[in-house]
VEXDREN-2710 file (C-alpha; in Angstrom, 1 decimal):
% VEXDREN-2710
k/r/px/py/pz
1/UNK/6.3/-8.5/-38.9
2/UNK/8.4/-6.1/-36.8
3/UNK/11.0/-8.1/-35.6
4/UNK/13.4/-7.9/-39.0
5/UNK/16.7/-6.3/-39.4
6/UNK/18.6/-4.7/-42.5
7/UNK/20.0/-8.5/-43.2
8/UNK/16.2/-10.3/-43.0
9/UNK/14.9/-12.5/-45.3
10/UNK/11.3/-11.5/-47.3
11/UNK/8.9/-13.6/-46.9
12/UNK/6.1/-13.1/-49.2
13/UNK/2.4/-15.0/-49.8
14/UNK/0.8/-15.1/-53.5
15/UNK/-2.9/-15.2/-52.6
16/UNK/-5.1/-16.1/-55.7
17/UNK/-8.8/-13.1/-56.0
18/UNK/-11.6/-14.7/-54.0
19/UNK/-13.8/-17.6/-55.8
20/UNK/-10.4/-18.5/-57.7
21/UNK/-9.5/-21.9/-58.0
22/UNK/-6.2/-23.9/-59.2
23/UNK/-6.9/-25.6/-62.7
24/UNK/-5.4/-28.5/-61.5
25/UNK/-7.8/-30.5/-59.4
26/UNK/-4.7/-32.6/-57.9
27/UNK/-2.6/-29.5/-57.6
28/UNK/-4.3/-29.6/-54.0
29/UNK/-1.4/-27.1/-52.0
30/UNK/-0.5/-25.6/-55.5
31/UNK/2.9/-26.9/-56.0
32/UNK/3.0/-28.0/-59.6
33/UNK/1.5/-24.2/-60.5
34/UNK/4.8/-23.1/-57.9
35/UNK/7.1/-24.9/-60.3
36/UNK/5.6/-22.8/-62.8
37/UNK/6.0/-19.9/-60.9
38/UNK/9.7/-20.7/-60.4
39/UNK/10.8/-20.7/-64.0
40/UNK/9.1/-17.6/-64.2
41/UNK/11.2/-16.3/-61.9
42/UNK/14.3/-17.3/-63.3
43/UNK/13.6/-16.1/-66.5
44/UNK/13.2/-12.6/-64.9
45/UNK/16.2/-12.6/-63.9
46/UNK/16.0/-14.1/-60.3
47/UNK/19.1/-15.9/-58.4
48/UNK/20.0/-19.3/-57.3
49/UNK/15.5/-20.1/-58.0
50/UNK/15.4/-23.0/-55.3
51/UNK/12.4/-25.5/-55.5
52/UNK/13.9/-28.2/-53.3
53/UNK/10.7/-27.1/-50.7
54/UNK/7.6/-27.4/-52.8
55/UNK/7.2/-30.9/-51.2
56/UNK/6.9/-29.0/-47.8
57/UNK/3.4/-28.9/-45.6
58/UNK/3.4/-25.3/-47.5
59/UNK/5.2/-25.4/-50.5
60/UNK/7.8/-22.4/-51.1
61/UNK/10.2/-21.2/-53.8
62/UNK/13.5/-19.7/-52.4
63/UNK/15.3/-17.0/-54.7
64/UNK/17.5/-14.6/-54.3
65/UNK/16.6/-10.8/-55.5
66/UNK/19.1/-8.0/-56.3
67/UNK/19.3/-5.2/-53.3
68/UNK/19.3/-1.8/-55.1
69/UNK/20.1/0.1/-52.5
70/UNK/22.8/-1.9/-51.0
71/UNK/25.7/-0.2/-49.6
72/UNK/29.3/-1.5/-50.4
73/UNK/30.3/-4.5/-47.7
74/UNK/26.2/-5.1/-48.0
75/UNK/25.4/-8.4/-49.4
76/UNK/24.3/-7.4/-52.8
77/UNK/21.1/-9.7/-52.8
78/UNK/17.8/-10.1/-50.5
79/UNK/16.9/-13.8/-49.4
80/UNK/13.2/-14.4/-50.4
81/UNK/10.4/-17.0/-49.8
82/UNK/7.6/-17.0/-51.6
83/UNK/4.5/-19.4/-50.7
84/UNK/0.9/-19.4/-52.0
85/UNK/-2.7/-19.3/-50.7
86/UNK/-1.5/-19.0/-47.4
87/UNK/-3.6/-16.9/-45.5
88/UNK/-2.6/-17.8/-41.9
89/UNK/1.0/-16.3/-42.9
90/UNK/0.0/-12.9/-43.3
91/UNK/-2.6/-12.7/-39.8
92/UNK/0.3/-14.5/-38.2
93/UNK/2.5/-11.7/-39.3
94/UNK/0.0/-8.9/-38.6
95/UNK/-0.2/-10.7/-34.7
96/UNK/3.4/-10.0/-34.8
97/UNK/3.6/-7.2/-36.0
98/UNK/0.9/-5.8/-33.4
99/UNK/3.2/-7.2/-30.6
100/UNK/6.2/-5.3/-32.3
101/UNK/4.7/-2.2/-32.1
102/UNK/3.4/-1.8/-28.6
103/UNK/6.9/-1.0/-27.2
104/UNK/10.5/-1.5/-28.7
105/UNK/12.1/-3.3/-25.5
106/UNK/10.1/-6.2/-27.6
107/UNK/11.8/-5.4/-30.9
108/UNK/15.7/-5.1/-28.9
109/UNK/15.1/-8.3/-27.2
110/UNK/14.2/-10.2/-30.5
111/UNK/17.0/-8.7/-32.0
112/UNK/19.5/-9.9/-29.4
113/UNK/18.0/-13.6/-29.1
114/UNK/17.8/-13.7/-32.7
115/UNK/21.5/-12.3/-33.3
116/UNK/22.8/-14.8/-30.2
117/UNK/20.8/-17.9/-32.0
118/UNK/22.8/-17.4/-35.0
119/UNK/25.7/-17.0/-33.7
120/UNK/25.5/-19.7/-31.8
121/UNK/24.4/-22.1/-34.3
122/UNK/20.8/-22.9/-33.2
123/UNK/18.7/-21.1/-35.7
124/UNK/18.8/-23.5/-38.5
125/UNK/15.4/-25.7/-39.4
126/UNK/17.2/-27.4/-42.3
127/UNK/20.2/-28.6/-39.5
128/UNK/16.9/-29.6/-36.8
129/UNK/17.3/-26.0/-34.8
130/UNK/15.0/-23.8/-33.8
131/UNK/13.2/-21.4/-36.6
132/UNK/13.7/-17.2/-35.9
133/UNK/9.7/-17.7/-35.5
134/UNK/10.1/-20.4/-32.8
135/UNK/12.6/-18.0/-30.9
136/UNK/9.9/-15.2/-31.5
137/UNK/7.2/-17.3/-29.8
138/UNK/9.2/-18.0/-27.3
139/UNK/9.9/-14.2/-26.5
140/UNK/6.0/-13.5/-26.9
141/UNK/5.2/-16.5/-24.3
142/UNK/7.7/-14.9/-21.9
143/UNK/6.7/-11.3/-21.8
144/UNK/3.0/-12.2/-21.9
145/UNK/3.5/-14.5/-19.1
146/UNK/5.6/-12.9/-16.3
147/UNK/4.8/-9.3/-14.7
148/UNK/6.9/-7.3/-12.8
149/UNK/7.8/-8.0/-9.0
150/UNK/8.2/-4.2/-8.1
151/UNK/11.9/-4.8/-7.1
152/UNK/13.4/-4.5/-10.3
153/UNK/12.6/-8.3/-11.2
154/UNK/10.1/-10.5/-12.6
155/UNK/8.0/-13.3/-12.1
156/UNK/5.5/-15.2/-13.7
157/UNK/1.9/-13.9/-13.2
158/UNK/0.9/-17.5/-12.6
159/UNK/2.0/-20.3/-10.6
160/UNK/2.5/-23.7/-12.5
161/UNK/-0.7/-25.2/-11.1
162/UNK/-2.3/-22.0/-12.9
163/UNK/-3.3/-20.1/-9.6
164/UNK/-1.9/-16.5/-9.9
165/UNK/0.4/-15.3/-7.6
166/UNK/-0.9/-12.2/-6.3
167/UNK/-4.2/-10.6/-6.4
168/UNK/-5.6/-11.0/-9.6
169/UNK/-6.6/-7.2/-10.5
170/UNK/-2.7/-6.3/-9.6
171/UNK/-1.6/-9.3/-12.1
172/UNK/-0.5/-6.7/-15.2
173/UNK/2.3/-8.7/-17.5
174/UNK/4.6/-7.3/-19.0
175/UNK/3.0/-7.3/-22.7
176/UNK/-0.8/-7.7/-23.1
177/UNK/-2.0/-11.0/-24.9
178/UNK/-3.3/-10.0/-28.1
179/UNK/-5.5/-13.3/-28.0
180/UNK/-6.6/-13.0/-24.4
181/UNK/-6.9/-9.7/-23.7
182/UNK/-10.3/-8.3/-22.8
183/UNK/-10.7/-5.3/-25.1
184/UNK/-13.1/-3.4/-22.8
185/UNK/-10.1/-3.9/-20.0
186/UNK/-8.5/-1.6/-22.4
187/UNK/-10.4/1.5/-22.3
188/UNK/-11.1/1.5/-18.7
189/UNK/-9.0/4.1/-16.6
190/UNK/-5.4/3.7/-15.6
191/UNK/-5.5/1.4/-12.4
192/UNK/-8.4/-0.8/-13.5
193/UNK/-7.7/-4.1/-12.7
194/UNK/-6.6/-6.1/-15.3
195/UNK/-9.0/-8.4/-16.9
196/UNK/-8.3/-11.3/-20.0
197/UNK/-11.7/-13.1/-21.6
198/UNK/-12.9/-15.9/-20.4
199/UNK/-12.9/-17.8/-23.3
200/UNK/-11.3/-17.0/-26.9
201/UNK/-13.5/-15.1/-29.3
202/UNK/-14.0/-16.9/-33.0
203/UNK/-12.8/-15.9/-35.6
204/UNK/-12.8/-18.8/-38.2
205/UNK/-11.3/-19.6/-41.5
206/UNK/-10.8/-22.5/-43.6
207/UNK/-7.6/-24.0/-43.3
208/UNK/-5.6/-23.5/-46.5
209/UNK/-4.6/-26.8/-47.1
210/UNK/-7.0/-29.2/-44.6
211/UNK/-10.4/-29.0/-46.2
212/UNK/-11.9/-30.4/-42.8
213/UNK/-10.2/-28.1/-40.3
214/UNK/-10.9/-24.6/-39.3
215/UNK/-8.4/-22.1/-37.5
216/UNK/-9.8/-19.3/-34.8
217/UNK/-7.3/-16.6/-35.7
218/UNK/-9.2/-13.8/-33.1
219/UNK/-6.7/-11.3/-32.0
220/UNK/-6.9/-7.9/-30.7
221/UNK/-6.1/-5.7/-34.2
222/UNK/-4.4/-2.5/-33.2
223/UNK/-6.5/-0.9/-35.5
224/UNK/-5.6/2.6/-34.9
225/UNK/-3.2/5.3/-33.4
226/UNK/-5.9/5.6/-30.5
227/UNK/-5.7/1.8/-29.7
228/UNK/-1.9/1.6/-29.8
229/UNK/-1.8/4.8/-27.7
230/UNK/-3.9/2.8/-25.2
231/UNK/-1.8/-0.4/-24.9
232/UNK/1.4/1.7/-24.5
233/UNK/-0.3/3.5/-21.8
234/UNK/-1.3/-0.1/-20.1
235/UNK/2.0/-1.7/-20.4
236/UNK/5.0/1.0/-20.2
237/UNK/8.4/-0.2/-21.4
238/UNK/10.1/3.1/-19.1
239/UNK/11.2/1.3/-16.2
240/UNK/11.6/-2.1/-17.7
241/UNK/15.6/-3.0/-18.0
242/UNK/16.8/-4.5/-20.6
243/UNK/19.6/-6.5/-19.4
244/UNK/17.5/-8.1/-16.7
245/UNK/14.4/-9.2/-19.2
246/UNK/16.8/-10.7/-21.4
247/UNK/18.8/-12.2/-17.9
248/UNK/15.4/-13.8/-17.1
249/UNK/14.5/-14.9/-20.3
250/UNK/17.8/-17.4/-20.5
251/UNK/16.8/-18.4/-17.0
252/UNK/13.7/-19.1/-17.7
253/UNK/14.2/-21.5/-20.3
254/UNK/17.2/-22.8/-19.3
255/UNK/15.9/-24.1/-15.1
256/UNK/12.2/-22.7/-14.6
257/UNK/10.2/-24.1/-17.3
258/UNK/9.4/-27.6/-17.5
259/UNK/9.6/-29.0/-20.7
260/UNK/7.9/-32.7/-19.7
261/UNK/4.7/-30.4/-18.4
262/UNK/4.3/-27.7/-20.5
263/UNK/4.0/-26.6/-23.8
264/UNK/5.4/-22.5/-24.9
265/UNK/2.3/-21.3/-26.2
266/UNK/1.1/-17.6/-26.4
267/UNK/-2.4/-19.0/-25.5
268/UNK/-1.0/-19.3/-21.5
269/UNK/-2.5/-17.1/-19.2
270/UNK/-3.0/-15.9/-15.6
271/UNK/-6.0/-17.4/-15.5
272/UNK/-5.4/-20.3/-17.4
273/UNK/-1.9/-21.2/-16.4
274/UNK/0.6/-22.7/-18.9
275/UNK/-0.5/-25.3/-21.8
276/UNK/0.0/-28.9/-20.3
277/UNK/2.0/-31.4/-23.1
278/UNK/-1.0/-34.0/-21.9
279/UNK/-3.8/-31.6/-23.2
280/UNK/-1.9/-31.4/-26.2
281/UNK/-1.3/-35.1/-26.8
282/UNK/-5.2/-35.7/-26.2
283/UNK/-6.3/-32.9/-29.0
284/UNK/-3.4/-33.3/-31.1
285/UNK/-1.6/-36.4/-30.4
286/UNK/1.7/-34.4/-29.7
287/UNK/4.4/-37.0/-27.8
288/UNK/3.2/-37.0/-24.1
289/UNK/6.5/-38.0/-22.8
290/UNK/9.0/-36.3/-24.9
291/UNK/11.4/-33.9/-22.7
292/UNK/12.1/-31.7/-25.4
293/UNK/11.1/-28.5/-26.6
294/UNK/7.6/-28.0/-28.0
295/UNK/6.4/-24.6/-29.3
296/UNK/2.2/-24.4/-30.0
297/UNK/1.9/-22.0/-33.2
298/UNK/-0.8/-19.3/-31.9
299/UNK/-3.5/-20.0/-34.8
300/UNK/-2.7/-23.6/-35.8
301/UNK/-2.8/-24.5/-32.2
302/UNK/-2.5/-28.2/-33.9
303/UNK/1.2/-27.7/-34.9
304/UNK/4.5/-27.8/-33.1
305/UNK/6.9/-24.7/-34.8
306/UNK/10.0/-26.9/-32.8
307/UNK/8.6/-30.2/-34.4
308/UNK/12.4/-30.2/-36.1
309/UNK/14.2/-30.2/-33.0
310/UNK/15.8/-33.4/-32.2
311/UNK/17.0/-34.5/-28.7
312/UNK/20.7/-33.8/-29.5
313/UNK/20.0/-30.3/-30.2
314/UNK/17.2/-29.4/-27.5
315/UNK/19.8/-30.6/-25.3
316/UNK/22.5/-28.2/-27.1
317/UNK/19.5/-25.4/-27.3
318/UNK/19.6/-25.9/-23.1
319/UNK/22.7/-25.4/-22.7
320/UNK/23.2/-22.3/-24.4
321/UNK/21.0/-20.9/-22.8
322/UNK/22.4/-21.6/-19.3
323/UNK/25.9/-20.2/-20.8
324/UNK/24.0/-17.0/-22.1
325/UNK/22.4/-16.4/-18.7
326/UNK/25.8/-17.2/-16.4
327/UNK/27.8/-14.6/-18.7
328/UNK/25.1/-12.1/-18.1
329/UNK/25.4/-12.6/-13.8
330/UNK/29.6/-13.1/-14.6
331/UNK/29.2/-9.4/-15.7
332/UNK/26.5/-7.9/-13.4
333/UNK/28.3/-9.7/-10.2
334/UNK/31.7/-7.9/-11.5
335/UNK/33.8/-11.0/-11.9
336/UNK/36.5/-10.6/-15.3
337/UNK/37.0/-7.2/-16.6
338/UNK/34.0/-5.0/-16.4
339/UNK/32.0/-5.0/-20.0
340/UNK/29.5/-2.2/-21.4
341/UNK/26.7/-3.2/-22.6
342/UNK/27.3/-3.9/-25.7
343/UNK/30.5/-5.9/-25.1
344/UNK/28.3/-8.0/-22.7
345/UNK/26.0/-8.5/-25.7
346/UNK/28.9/-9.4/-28.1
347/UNK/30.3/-11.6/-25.3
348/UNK/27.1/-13.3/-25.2
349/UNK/26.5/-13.9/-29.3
350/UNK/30.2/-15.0/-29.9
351/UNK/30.1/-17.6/-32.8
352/UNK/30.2/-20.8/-31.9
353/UNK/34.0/-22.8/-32.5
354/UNK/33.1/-25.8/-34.7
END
């Protein structure tokens, strides 16, 4: 999807040829043919075959696969995940991949949150932290949802009540909503104001594994050289700095946004504002008056990606990210010993004393 390093995981998607059905009527999600599957796998030679998740909402095998081309002080083997007949997975990680590619301050700032989440010991599902997907949603909401000040700084393009800040046509964010995004906007000259749709386009597929429920998964596909040329034209990454996104980011989520409000959603907009938790809790009978983090998935607007987090942790989660953002203004405003940048970034993703 863009945002992996040499040390990812693979996620992969077995997806059965069209008008192809399970043989088992009451394998419904296809986990008794993934148990199958498994001993396959282990057979071929296949390491530490884990089926411990085929009871999941989508069932997946875990294995580990030899790395041929790993280097000595490499680990030797690839961490995979393989799931079946999930087509949301792979539009998810095309949408992801299209935000990846439009400029790499993206890809450097999901590197850093994702290395400092680790490190930090919040970037465990199985332990009730945050997913490396959550975290990328979260990075996603916050470029799409703050433009630049023209001092150097940023803010969001919309005020909490949803009204934008400034005039709407100068109202550019930082990274274009691939969901919201009017495409015509797009091939307009340079210094047309910025325009999003009105209402989401449909795209519609079956859900995978609710035979009653449909998904719109409608993005912008950066189908081309041409079109990516374009976006990197609208949104430059040249005078963006580093250090200050990622400064505002850990601000952001640890004092501006208000988790009993709002929801972190890629749908929010300058025209819509953020996604209220009450909207939410009417569709989708999400908790109304929880205070802790909730992360909309941008196609299965019905599911919460933070749904493991627990209280303990969100509270944990908050906290880190105060103590990521006061070491960043401890270096910028000169107090301790002065730090380059990538001591400031090791500084920040120490590992956590248990």
């Amino acid at each position: 999807n863009g945002f992996g390093s040499p040390s990812s995981d693979l996620d992969m998607c077995l997806q059965l040829p069209p008008q192809t059905t399970l043989q088992n009527d009451e394998d419904k999600t296809g986990a008794l043919a993934m148990a199958k599957l498994a001993e396959l796998l282990e057979k071929g030679g296949m390491q530490n075959v884990d089926t411990g998740r085929l009871t999941a909402r989508i069932p997946i095998i875990m294995f580990n696969c030899a790395r041929p081309l790993a280097t000595e002080g490499e680990n030797p083997l690839m961490e995979c995940d393989l799931s079946m007949q999930n087509p949301l997975a792979v539009l998810n990680t095309s949408l992801l991949l299209a935000y990846s590619r439009i400029h790499p301050v993206t890809r450097v700032l999901a590197s850093i949150i994702k290395r400092w989440a680790r490190a930090r010991d919040i970037n465990n599902p199985s332990k009730h932290t945050l997913s490396s997907y959550g975290y990328i949603i979260m990075l996603i909401h916050f470029l799409t949802y703050h433009r630049r000040t023209g001092t150097g700084t940023v803010t969001t393009v919309a005020n909490p009540s949803g009204s934008n800040n400034t005039n709407a046509g100068t109202v550019i964010p930082l990274l274009p909503n691939l969901q919201w995004m009017d495409p015509n906007w797009l091939q307009s000259p340079l210094g047309t104001p910025y325009q999003e749709l009105p209402q989401l386009p449909t795209n519609v597929i079956q859900h995978p594994l609710e035979p009653t429920a449909v998904v719109n998964t409608y993005f912008y596909h950066v189908a081309d050289h041409a079109s990516l040329n374009s976006l990197q034209q609208k949104f430059p990454s040249h005078d963006l700095s580093l250090s200050i996104l990622l400064a505002s980011f850990f601000r952001y989520y640890a004092y501006q946004f208000d988790f009993k409000r709002h929801v972190v959603s890629m749908h929010s907009t300058k025209g819509h504002g953020l996604v209220e938790r009450e909207v939410k809790a009417e569709q989708h009978l999400w908790k109304v008056y929880s205070t802790t983090l909730a992360v909309e998935d941008p196609f299965e607007t019905f599911y919460d990606v933070a749904h493991v987090l627990n209280g303990g942790n969100f509270h944990r989660l908050r906290n880190e990210l105060a103590l990521a953002y006061t070491k960043i203004v401890e270096a910028a405003s000169g107090m301790g010993e002065p730090k380059s940048g990538m001591e400031l970034i090791d500084w920040i993703c120490e590992p956590v004393e248990h």
